[in-house]
C-alpha positions in Angstrom: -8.5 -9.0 -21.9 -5.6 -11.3 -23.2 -3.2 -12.4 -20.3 -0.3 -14.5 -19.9 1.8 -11.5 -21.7 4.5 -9.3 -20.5 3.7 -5.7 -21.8 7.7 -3.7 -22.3 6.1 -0.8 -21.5 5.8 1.5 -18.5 3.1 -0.3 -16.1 1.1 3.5 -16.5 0.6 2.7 -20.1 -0.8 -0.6 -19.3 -3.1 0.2 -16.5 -4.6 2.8 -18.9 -5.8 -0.1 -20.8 -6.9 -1.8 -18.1 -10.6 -2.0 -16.9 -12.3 -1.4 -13.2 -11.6 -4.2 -11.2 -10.2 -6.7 -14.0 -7.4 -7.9 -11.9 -8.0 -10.2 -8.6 -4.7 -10.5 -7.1 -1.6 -7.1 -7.6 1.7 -8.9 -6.7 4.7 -6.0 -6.6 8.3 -4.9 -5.6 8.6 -1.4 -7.4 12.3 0.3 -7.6 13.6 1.7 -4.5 15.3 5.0 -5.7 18.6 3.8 -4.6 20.6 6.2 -6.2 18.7 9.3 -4.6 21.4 9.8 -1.6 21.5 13.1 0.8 24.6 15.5 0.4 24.6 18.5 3.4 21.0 17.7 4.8 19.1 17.7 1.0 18.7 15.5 -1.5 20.7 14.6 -4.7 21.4 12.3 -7.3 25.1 10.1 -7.5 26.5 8.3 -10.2 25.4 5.0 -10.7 27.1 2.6 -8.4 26.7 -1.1 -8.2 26.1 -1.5 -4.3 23.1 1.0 -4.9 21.9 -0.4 -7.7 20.4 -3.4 -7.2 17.5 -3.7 -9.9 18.3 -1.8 -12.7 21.0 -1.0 -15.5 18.5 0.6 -17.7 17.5 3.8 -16.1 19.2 5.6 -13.4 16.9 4.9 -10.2 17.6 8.6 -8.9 14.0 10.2 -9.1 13.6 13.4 -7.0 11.3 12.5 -4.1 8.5 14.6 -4.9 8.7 12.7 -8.6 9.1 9.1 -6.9 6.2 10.5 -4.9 4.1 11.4 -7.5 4.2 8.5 -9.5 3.6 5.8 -6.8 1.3 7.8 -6.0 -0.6 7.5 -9.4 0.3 4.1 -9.8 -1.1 2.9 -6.7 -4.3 5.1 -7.0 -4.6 3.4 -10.8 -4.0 -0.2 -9.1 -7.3 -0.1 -6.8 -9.1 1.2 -9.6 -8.5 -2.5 -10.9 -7.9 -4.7 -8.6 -9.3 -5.5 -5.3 -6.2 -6.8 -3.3 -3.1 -5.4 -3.9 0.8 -6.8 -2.1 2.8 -4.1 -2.7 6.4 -5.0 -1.4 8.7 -1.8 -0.5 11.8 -1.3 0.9 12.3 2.0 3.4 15.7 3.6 2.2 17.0 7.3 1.3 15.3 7.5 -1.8 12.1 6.3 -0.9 11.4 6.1 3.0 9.5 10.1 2.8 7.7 9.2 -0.2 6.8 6.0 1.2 5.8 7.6 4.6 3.3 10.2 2.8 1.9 7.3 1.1 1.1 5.5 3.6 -0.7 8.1 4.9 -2.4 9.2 2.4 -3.8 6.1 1.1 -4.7 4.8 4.8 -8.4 4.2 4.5 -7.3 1.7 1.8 -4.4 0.0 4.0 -5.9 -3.4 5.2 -2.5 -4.3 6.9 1.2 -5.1 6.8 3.6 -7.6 6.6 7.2 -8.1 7.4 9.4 -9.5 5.2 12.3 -10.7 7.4 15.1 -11.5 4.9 16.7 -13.6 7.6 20.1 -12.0 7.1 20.8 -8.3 7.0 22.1 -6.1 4.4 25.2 -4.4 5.6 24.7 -0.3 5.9 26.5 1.3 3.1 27.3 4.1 5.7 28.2 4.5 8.9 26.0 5.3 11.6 23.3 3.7 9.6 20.8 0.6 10.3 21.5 -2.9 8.4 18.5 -3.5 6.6 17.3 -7.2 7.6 13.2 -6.4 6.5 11.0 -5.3 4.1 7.3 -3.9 4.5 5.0 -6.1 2.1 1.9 -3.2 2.3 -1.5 -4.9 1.8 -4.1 -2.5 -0.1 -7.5 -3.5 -0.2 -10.4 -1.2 -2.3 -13.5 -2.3 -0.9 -13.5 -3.0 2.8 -9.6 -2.1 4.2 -11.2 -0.9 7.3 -11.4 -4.7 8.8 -8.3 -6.9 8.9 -10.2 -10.3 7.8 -9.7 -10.6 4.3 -12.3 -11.6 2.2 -10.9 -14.2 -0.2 -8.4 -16.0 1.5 -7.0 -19.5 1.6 -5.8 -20.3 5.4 -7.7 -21.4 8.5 -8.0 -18.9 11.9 -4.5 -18.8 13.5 -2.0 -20.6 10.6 -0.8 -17.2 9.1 1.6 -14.6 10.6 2.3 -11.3 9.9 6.3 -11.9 9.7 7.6 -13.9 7.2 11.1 -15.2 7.0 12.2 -15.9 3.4 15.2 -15.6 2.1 16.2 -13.7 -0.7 16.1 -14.4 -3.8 18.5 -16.3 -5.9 20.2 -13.5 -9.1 18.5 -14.9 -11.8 20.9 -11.5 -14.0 23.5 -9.9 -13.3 22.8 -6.8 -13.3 19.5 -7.3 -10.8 20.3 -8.3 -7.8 17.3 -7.9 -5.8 15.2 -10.5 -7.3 11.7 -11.3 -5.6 12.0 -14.8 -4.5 9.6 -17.4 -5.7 8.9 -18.6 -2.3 7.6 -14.9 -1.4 5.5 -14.8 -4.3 4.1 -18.4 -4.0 3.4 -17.3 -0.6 0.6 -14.5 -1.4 -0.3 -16.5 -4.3 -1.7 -19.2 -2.7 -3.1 -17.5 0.3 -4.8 -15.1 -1.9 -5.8 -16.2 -5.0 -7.6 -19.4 -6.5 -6.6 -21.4 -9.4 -7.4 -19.4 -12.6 -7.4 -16.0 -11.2 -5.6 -13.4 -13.1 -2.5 -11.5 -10.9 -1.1 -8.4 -12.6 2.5 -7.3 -11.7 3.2 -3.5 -13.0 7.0 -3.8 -12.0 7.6 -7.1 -13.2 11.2 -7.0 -13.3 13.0 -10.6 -13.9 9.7 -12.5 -13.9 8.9 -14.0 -10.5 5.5 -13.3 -10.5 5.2 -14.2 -13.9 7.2 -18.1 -12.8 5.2 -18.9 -9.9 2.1 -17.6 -11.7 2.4 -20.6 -14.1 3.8 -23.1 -11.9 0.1 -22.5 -9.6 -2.4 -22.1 -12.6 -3.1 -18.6 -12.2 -3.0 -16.3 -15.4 -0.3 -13.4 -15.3 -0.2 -10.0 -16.7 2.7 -7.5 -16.1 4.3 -4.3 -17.3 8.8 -4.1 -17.8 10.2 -1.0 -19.2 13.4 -2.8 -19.7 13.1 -4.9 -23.5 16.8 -6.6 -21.1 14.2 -8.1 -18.7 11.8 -8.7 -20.9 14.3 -11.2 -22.4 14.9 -12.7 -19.3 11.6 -13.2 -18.4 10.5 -14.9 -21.6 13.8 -17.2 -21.1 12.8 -17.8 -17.4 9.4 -19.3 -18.1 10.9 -21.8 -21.3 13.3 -22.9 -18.8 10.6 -24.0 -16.5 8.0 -25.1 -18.9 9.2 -28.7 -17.7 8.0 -28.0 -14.0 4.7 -26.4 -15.5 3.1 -30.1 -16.6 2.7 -30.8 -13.2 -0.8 -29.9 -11.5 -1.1 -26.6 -9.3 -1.7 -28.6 -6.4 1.4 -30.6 -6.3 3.3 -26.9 -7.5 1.9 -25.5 -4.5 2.8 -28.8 -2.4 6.4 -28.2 -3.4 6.4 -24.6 -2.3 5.4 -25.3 1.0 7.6 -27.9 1.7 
């Protein structure tokens, strides 16, 4: 399997290429179906707005919920087929919170645990009478032995890893995405998870976080972008940091932590 490549392709059409358990580490932040809002107690699409779209120009992030469902569904089912350990970060709004719910519930035998991303500053509500959004569920999938919390390749000693992590978000790396994973996130999970050399696949790769830190920490990358815009910005992302790759993953990892 070649890696180090960004497929501009649905992530279904790469996973269909992929073989059992070729992956060691699934680092993830799938859309969030902003523009699926609720009109008189049901559900229905709006017209692209900028406040609700916060990662994509490209398509219109409005899937009915059964649809959204269905293919996370599939996609998540395909993602334990080939990888062990999968961080698969979500965030519970309109368009996703019901699909997100069944989910969880029906892939609970393979739900090792969850963490919570605490942004550090919340989101104000869009509506009234609605939450501010300050968190995110990071949902930790695991295909061989979810039923125990220890995991069983990990990098941290007893008692040095929480379950809430406060990060902040990430800088816009494009204008038109401005939900960007941050690198400290990623870096995060990388280096708790993985070992030098490991291959981490990222089916919604989106500007190329994963992608970044991947290199910066000697691990080998793989990831899926329907959107040939992103693709671009990924591929400009990592020559802009070629000059931070020379250094060893150690000293990368060193410089995350600080």
């Amino acid at each position: 399997m070649n890696t180090n490549i960004i497929y501009n392709e649905s992530c279904e059409q790469t996973l269909a290429r992929l073989a059992d358990n070729s992956i060691d580490l699934v680092i993830t932040s799938p859309p969030y179906n902003m523009n699926l809002r609720i009109r008189n107690g049901k559900y229905c699409s709006r017209q692209i707005v900028k406040e609700f779209s916060t990662k994509y120009s490209s398509f219109d992030d409005n899937l009915p919920i059964e649809e959204y469902y269905s293919f996370h569904s599939r996609v998540i089912g395909e993602l334990l087929r080939v990888s062990k350990l999968i961080f698969y970060n979500i965030q519970i709004v309109t368009g996703s919170k019901r699909a997100i719910f069944k989910i969880i519930g029906d892939y609970a035998d393979y739900i090792k645990d969850i963490i919570i991303w605490d942004k550090g500053v919340a989101q104000p509500a869009m509506a009234s009478n609605v939450l501010n959004r300050q968190s995110e569920l990071i949902i930790v999938f695991d295909n061989e032995n979810a039923i125990s919390r220890q995991f069983d390749k990990c990098n941290f000693e007893r008692g040095t890893l929480n379950d809430i992590w406060n990060i902040k978000r990430g800088r816009k790396v494009e204008k038109n995405h401005g939900a960007t994973f941050p690198e400290e996130l990623v870096a995060k999970i990388v280096t708790h998870f993985s070992n030098v050399g490991d291959i981490v696949y990222d089916p919604f790769m989106g500007t190329g976080t994963t992608a970044v830190v991947c290199k910066k920490l000697g691990r080998q990358y793989l990831g899926s972008e329907i959107s040939s815009e992103y693709c671009d910005v990924i591929n400009n992302r990592l020559k802009f940091n070629e000059m931070l790759f020379s250094s060893s993953p150690e000293d990368a990892c060193a410089n995350f932590c600080q």
